[in-house]
ROKE-42993 format. One line per 2 residues: number of its first residue (from 1); their letters; for each residue x, y, z of C-alpha. Coordinates in Angstrom, 3 decimals, padded with zeros to 6 digits. Last residue first. Layout:
% ROKE-42993
NUM> A> X:Y:Z; ...;
END
This chain:
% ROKE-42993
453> XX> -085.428:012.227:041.697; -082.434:013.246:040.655;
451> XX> -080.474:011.912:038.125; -077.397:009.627:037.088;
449> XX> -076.499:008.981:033.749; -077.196:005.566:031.903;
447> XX> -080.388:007.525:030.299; -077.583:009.867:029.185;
445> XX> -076.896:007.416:026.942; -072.543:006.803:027.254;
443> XX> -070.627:007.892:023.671; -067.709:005.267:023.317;
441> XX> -065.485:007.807:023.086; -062.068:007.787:021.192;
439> XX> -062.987:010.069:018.028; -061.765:012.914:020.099;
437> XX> -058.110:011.506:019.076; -055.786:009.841:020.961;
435> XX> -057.033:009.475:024.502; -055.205:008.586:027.369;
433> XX> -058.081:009.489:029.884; -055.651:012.251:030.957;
431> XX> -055.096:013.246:027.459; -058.699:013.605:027.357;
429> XX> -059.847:015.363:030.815; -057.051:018.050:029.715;
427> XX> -058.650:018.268:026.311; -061.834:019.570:027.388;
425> XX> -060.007:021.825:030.341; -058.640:023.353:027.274;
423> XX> -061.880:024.028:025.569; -062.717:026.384:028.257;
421> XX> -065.179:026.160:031.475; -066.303:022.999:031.660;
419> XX> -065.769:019.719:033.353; -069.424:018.506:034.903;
417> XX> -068.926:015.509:037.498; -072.714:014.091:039.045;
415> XX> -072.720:014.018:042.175; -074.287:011.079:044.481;
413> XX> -071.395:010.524:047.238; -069.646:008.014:045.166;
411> XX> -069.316:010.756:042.517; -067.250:012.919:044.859;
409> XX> -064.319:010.458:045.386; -064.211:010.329:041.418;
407> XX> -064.046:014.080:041.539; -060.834:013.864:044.079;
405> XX> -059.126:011.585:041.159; -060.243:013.494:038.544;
403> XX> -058.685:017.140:039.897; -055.983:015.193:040.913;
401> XX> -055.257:013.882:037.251; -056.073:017.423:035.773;
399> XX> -053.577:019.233:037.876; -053.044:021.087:041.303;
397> XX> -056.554:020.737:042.363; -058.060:023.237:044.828;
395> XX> -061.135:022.001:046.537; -064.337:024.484:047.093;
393> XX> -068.154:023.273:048.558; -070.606:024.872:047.805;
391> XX> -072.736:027.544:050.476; -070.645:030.438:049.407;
389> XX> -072.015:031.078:045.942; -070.821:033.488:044.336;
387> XX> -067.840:034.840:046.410; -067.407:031.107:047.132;
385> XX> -067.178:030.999:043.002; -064.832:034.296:042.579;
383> XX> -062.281:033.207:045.573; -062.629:029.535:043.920;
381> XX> -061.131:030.758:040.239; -058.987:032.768:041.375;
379> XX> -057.341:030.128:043.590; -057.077:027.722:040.497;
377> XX> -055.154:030.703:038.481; -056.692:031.973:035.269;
375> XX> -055.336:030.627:032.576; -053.002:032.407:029.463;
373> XX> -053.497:030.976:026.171; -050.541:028.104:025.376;
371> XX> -052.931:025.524:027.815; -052.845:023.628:030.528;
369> XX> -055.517:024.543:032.751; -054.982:025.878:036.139;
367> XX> -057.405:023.843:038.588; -061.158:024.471:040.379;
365> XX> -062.847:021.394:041.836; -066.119:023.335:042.670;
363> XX> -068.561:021.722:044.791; -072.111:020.872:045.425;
361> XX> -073.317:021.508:049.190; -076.017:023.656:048.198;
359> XX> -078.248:022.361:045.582; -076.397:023.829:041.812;
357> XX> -078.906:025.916:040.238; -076.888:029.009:039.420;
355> XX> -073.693:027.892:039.450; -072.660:027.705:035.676;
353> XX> -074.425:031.271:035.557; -072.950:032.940:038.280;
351> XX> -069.846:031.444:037.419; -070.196:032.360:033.863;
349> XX> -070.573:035.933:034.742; -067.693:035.853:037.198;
347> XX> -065.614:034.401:034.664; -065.782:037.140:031.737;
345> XX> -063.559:035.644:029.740; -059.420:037.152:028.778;
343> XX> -058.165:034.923:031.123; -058.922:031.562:030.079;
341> XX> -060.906:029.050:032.043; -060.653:025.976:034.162;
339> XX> -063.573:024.081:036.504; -064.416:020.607:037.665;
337> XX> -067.594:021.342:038.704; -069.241:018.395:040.703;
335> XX> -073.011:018.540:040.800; -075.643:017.402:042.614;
333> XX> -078.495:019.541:040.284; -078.901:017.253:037.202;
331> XX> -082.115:016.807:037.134; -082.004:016.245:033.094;
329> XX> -083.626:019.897:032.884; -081.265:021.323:035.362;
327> XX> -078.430:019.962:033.570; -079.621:021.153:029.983;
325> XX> -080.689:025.166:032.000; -077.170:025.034:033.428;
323> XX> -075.456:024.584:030.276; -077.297:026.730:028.281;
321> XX> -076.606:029.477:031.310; -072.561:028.721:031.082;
319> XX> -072.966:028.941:027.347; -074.619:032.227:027.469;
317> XX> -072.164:033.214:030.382; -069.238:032.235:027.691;
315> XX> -066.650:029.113:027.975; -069.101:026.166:028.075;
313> XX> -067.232:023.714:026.209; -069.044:020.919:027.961;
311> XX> -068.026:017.684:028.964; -070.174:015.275:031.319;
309> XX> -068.204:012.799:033.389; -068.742:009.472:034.792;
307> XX> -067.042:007.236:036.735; -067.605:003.377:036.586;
305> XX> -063.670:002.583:036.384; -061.449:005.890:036.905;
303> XX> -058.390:004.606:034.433; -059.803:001.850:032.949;
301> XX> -062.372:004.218:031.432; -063.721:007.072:032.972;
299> XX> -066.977:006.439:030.657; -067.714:010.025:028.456;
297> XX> -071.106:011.575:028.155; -070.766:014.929:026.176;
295> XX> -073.072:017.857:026.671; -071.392:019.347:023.940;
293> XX> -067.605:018.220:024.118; -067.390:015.860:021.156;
291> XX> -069.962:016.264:018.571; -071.006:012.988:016.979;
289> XX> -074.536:012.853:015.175; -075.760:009.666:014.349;
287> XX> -079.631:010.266:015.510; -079.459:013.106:013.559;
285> XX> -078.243:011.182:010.164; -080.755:008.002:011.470;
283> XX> -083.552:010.386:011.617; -082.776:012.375:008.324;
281> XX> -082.966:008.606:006.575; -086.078:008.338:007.480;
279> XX> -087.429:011.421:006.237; -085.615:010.946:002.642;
277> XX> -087.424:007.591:003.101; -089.974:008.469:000.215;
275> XX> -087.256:010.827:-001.840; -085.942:014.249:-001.527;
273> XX> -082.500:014.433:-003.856; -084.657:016.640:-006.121;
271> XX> -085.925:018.990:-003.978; -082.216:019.169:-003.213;
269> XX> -081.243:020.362:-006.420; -077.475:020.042:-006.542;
267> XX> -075.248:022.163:-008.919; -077.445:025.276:-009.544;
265> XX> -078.448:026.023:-005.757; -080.957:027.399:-003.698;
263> XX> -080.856:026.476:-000.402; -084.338:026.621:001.553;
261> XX> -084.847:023.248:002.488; -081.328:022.966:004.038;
259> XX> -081.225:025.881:005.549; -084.780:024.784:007.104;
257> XX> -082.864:021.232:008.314; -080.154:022.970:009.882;
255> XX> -082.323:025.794:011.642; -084.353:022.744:012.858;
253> XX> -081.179:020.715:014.143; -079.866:024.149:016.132;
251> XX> -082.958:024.502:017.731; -083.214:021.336:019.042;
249> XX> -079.550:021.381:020.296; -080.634:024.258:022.411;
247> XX> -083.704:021.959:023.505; -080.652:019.634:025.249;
245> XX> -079.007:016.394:024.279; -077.548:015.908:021.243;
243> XX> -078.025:012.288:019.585; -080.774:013.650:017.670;
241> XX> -083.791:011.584:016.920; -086.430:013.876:018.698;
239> XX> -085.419:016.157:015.453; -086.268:013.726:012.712;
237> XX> -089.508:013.273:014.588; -090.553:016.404:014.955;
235> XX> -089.587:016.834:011.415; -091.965:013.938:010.511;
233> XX> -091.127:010.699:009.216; -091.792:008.388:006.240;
231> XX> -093.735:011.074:004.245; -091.385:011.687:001.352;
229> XX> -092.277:013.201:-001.285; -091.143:016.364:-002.517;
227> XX> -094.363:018.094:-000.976; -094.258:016.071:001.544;
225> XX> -090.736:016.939:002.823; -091.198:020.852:002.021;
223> XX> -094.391:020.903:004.045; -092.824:018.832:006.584;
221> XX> -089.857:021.212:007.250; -091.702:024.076:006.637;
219> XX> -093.933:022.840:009.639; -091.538:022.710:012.209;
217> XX> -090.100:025.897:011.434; -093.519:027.439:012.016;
215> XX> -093.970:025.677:015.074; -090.574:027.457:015.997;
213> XX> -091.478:030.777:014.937; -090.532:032.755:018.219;
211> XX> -086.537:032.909:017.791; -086.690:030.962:014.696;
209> XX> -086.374:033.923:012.356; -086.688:032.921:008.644;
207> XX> -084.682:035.214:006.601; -085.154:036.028:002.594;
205> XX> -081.899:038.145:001.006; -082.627:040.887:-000.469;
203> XX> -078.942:041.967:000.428; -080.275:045.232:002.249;
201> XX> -083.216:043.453:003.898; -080.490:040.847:005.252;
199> XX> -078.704:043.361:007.223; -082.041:044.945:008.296;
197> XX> -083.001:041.289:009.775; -079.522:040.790:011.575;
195> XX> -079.276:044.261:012.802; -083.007:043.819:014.110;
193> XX> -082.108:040.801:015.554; -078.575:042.590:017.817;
191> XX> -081.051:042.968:020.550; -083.695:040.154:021.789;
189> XX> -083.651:036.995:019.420; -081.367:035.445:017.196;
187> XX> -082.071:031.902:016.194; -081.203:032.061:012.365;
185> XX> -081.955:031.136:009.125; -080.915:032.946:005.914;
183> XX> -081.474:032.389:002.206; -079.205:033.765:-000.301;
181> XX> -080.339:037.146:-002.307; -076.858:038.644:-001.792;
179> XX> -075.012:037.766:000.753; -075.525:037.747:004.700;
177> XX> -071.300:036.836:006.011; -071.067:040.640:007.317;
175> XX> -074.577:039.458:009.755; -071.739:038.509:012.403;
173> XX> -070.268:041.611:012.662; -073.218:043.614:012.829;
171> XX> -074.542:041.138:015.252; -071.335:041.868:017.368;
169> XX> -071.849:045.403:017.328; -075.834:044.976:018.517;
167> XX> -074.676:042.493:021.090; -072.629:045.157:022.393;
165> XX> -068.920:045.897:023.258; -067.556:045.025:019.667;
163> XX> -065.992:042.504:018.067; -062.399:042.362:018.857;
161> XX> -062.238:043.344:022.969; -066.180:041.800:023.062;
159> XX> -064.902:038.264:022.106; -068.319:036.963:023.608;
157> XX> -071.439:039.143:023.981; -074.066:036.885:022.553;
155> XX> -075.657:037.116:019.362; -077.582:033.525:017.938;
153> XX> -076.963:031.366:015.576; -076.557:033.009:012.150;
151> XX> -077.091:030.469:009.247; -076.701:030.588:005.400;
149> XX> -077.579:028.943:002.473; -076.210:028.807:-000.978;
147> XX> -072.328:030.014:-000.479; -071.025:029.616:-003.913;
145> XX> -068.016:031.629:-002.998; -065.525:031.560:-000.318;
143> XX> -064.257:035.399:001.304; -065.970:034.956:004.059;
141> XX> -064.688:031.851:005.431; -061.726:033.769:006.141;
139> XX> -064.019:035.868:008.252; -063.520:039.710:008.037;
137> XX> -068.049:040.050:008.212; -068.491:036.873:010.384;
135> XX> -066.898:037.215:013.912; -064.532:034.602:014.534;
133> XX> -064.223:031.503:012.646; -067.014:031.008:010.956;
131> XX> -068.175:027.157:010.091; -068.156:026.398:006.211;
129> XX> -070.304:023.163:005.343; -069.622:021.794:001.866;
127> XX> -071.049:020.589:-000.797; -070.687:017.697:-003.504;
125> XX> -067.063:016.741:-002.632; -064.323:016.526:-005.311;
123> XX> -061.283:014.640:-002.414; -058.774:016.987:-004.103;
121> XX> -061.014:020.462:-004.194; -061.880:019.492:-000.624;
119> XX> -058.349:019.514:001.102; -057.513:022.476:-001.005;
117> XX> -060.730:024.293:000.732; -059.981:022.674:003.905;
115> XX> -056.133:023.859:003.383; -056.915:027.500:002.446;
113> XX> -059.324:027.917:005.479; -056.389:026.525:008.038;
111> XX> -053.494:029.126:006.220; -056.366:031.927:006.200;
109> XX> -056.616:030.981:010.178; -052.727:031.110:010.820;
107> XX> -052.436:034.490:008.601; -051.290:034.812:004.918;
105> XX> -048.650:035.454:003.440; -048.302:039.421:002.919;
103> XX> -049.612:040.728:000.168; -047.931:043.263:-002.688;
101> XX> -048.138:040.299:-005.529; -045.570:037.485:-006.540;
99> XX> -043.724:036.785:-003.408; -046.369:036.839:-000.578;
97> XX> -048.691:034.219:-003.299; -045.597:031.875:-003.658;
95> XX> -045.075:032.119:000.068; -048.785:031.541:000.668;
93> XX> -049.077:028.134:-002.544; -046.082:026.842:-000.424;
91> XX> -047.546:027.328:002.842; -050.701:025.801:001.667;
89> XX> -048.663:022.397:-000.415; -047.288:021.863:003.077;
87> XX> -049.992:022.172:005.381; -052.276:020.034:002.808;
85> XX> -049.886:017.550:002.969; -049.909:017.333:006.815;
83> XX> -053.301:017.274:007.258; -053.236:014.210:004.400;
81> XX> -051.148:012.493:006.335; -052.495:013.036:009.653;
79> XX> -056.010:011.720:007.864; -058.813:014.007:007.963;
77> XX> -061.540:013.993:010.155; -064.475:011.323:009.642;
75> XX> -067.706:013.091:009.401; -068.993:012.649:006.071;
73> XX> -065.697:014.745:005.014; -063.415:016.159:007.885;
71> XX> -061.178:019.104:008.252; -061.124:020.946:011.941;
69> XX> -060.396:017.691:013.379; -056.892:017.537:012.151;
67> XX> -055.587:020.195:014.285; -055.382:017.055:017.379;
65> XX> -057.117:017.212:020.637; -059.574:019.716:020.756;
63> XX> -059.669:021.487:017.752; -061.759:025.136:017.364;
61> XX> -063.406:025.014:015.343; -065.045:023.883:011.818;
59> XX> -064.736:023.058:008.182; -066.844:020.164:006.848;
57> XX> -066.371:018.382:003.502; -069.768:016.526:002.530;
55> XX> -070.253:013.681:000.033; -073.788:013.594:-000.135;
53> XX> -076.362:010.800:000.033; -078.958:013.184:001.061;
51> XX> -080.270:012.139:004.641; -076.853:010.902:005.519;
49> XX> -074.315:013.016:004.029; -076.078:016.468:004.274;
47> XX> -078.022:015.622:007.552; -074.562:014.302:009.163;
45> XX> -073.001:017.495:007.873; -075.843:019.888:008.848;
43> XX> -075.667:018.271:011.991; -071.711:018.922:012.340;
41> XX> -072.643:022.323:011.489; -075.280:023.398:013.689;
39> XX> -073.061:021.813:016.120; -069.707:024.256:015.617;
37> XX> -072.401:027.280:015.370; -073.997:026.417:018.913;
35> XX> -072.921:029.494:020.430; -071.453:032.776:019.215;
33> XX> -072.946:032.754:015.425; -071.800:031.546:012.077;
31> XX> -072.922:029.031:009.934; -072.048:029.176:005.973;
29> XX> -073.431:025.728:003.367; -071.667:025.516:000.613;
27> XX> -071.722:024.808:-002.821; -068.831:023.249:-004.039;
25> XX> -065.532:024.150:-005.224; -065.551:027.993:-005.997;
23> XX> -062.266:029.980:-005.669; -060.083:027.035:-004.202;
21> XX> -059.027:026.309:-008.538; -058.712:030.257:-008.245;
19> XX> -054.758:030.530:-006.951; -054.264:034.010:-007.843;
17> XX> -058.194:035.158:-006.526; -058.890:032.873:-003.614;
15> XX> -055.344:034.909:-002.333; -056.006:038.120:-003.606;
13> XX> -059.862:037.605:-001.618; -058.107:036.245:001.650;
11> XX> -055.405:039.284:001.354; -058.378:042.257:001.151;
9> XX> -060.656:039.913:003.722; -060.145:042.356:006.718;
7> XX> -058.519:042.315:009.900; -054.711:042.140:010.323;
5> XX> -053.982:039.110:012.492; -050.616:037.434:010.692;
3> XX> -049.136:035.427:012.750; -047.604:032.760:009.860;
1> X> -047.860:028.955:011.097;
END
């Protein structure tokens, strides 16, 4: 795909602009953030679809196994065939668009946006669900109209060498996808809200702030519910449904189910759409929910019978502490980190986080991770965690299969396997599972899992 990185939405706008049957498909529904944006949006989908009898095209990142999963529509990812065709017909429409007006093609991300869009416009779906990308304000995702709703996370310092070096810089860039007089909904707390909150002043546009109004959020839910008529559950209720584990994923639900309630759009009136089992019907979409590599339970299959292993895409210290704090809070504290990162994070601060509550005596199965990014090496990685915490125990793995295979030795001892630290290390368990697609899973209760007493 074309390499072109140059900031700014100047070619994304031309672009949206010559070819303007991707200009405005469907309302949609924009969530950006540093953590928990990718599972904001798969619940908005599922809530969307589900709850409202919508067809629902979702755009999100990154992949795990296969490119494909960053298209989908009511939750099932688009066909290799119909990747592939929207690839194609993309490239052609960029060349054709490089050729005719001063641009260059566009980049590898603009190329992905263009084909969800295109992928969208064919299959005519009622709304859609636009994750960011990176950063908010030069977004590809930016540059879509009809946005109706939007969502900002949280701000945590992550991609600090393109966004900035604060959390007030990145909020700044992350409160660029605020527009004019549409709602807003986010989590952020601490430094970078008061960019967030000015930001939306400017634009008019009214925020709800979750980060000490969650009662609050709770009730707008069921006011707007009951109001519109439906009293056959509660938003506690709808949210005690969802399939994610962890009070992170609690607040993510809520902010999806306020956007929702506070979208204003032409095309659909959602007030409208709100029936007597609307409520209901919310609690099966969450309880539905599929997000591989968020607190994931996966089975070792026939490869490691009766193992175990939790997933988690952990790759920042806030996602290294939301980690720890879900593990500590299913007592969770035997654990087995099998551990891989890139080299551009800031691994000691994940470490310290990631390790924080481990009993002494865990241990840290640390590897290289196979990926096109550049990884840290596996003896890095263990000189910086025994640094950290000398009293765990430290293995070297030369691959993903030993790395199992000595964590499956571990288990039997009472641990409980956690493989984190990058996306990559995600797909590395996969492939070595034999899996095909992250659609594979049999998703394991976490009441199966072990815990402490």
């Amino acid at each position: 795909m074309p390499g072109n990185l140059n900031p700014g939405l100047l070619r994304m706008n031309a672009f949206l602009d010559y070819y303007k049957e991707l200009r405005s498909i469907a309302p949609c529904f924009h969530v950006g953030g540093t953590n928990g944006k990718g599972s904001t949006t798969v619940i908005l989908e599922s809530a969307l679809s589900q709850g409202f009898g919508l067809e629902v095209g979702r755009f999100s990142g990154p992949h795990i196994l296969n490119w494909n999963e960053r298209i989908s529509i009511n939750g099932q990812s688009a066909s290799q065939d119909d990747f592939a065709w929207c690839a194609t017909r993309i490239k052609e429409y960029s060349t054709n668009f490089a050729n005719d007006t001063e641009h260059d093609e566009l980049s590898w991300f603009e190329v992905l946006t263009a084909m969800g869009l295109l992928y969208f416009a064919t299959k005519k779906v009622d709304c859609i669900v636009l994750e960011v990308g990176l950063g908010g304000r030069f977004d590809a995702t930016n540059a879509v109209e009809g946005i109706v709703s939007s969502i900002i996370t949280n701000i945590e310092l992550d991609h600090t060498h393109i966004l900035g070096d604060s959390k007030e810089k990145i909020a700044s860039e992350k409160a660029g996808i605020i527009k004019e007089g549409v709602f807003v909904t986010t989590q952020v707390k601490g430094a970078g809200k008061d960019v967030i909150v000015q930001k939306a002043r400017e634009k008019n546009a009214p925020i709800f702030c979750l980060d000490e109004h969650f009662d609050e959020g709770i009730k707008l839910v069921d006011d707007w519910l009951l109001a519109n008529g439906s009293k056959s559950a509660t938003a506690k209720e709808i949210l005690e449904s969802l399939s994610l584990p962890g009070e992170h994923q609690q607040l993510n639900a809520l902010c999806a189910l306020i956007s929702i309630a506070k979208a204003k759009c032409d095309k659909i009136d959602f007030k409208k759409r709100v029936s007597a089992d609307t409520g209901s019907k919310l609690k099966t979409a969450l309880a539905n929910v599929y997000w591989p590599g968020r607190l994931q339970v996966i089975s070792g299959g026939t490869k490691y019978p009766g193992m175990e292993i939790i997933l988690d895409a952990a790759h920042n210290p806030n996602g290294a502490e939301t980690l720890d704090s879900a593990l500590n809070q299913m007592k969770i504290n035997k654990r087995c980190y099998i551990l891989g990162f890139f080299s551009n994070k800031d691994v000691p601060s994940i470490l310290a986080k990631l390790l924080d509550r481990a009993v002494s005596g865990s241990v840290v199965i640390a590897y290289q991770a196979d990926s096109h990014r550049q990884t840290m090496a596996k003896d890095e990685i263990l000189k910086l965690s025994s640094s950290i915490r000398p009293d765990l125990e430290s293995i070297l793995a030369d691959s993903m299969q030993e790395a199992l295979q000595k964590a499956s030795e571990i288990e039997k001892r009472g641990y409980t396997v956690i493989a984190t630290g990058s996306f990559a290390v995600l797909k590395d368990v996969m492939r070595e599972l034999g899996w095909n697609s992250v659609e594979h899973a049999n998703p394991v209760k976490l009441g199966k899992l072990r815990t402490e007493v």
